[in-house]
Residue, then its C-alpha position, 0 to 999 in steps of 0.5 A: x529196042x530198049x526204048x521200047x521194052x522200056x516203054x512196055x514195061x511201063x505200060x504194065x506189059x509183064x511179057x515185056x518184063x520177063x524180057x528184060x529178065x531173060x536180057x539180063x539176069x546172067x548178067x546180073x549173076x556173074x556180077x553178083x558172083x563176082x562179088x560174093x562167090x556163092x552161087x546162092x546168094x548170087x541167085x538171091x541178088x538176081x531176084x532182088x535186082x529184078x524185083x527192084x527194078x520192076x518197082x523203079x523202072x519208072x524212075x530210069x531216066x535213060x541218062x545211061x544205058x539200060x544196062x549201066x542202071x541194072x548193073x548199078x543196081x546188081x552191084x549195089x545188092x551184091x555189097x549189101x548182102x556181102x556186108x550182111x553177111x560177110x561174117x560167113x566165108x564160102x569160097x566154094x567152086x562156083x562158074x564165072x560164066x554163064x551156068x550153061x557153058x560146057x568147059x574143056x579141061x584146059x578151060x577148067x584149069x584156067x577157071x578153077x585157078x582164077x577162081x582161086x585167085x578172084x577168091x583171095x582177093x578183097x570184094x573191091x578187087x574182085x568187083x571191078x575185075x569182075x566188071x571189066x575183065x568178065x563183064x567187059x564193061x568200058x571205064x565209063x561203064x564202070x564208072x557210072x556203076x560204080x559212082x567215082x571217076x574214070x581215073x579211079x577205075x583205071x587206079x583201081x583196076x590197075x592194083x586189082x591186076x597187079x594184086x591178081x598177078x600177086x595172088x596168081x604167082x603165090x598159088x602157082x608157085x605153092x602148086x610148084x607149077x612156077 
């Protein structure tokens, strides 16, 4: 199916393009939210993705999966924007998941705290938890997106975690739920 959507797109099928968007742009949301934690300029990445894609579909090669390449390309944008504009702080309350998933109480209290967490830690640490936690993408995923080895996704992922747990254990016991 995504050779031939490619195919499409390449054919200048636009139905087939808008596809692609509805496939993948909630994807490219939550990685661009994990990453900027603003819900706007998360929505400004997906149309930035989306247009880009549509100009370099061509040069897509198919040495990696389609969605290895649009996540490169979501993460690329999102550090782009977030080192524009990384003089401006906003760390309002913005979903993880998908804009269209009803939460439980029980489930907000998990998100809101991780959200808290994810905020205080450095964009490298939330990009890769975002990508591997949220996401679910392999180390070899993550890895292709990311341009370094596998063994420096695992390092990483690995201080992502302990400074999550860090930060998590901080805010719960200031809560003085610890």
């Amino acid at each position: 199916m995504e050779r031939e959507l490619i195919d499409q797109i390449r054919g200048g099928n636009f139905q087939a393009f808008e596809k692609l968007y509805h496939l993948y742009a909630g994807f490219v949301y939550n990685v661009a939210l994990g990453i900027l934690r603003n819900a706007e300029d998360s929505e400004e990445v997906v149309q930035e993705v989306f247009l880009i894609l549509y100009r370099k579909i061509n040069s897509f090669l198919r040495k990696s999966s389609l969605r290895t390449f649009i996540y490169r390309i979501a993460v690329n944008q999102a550090i782009n924007l977030y080192r524009k504009r990384s003089h401006r702080t906003n760390c309002s309350s913005v979903s993880l998941t998908s804009q269209h998933k009803e939460a439980d109480s029980e489930y907000s209290e998990y998100k809101e705290l991780t959200e808290a967490v994810l905020n205080q830690l450095p964009v490298e640490h939330r990009l890769i938890l975002t990508l591997r936690e949220i996401e679910g993408l392999s180390y070899e995923d993550i890895s292709k997106i990311l341009k370094i080895p596998i063994g420096t996704v695992k390092s990483r992922l690995k201080r992502a975690r302990e400074s999550f747990m860090l930060k998590a254990r901080e805010l719960l016991e200031q809560e003085g739920l610890l």
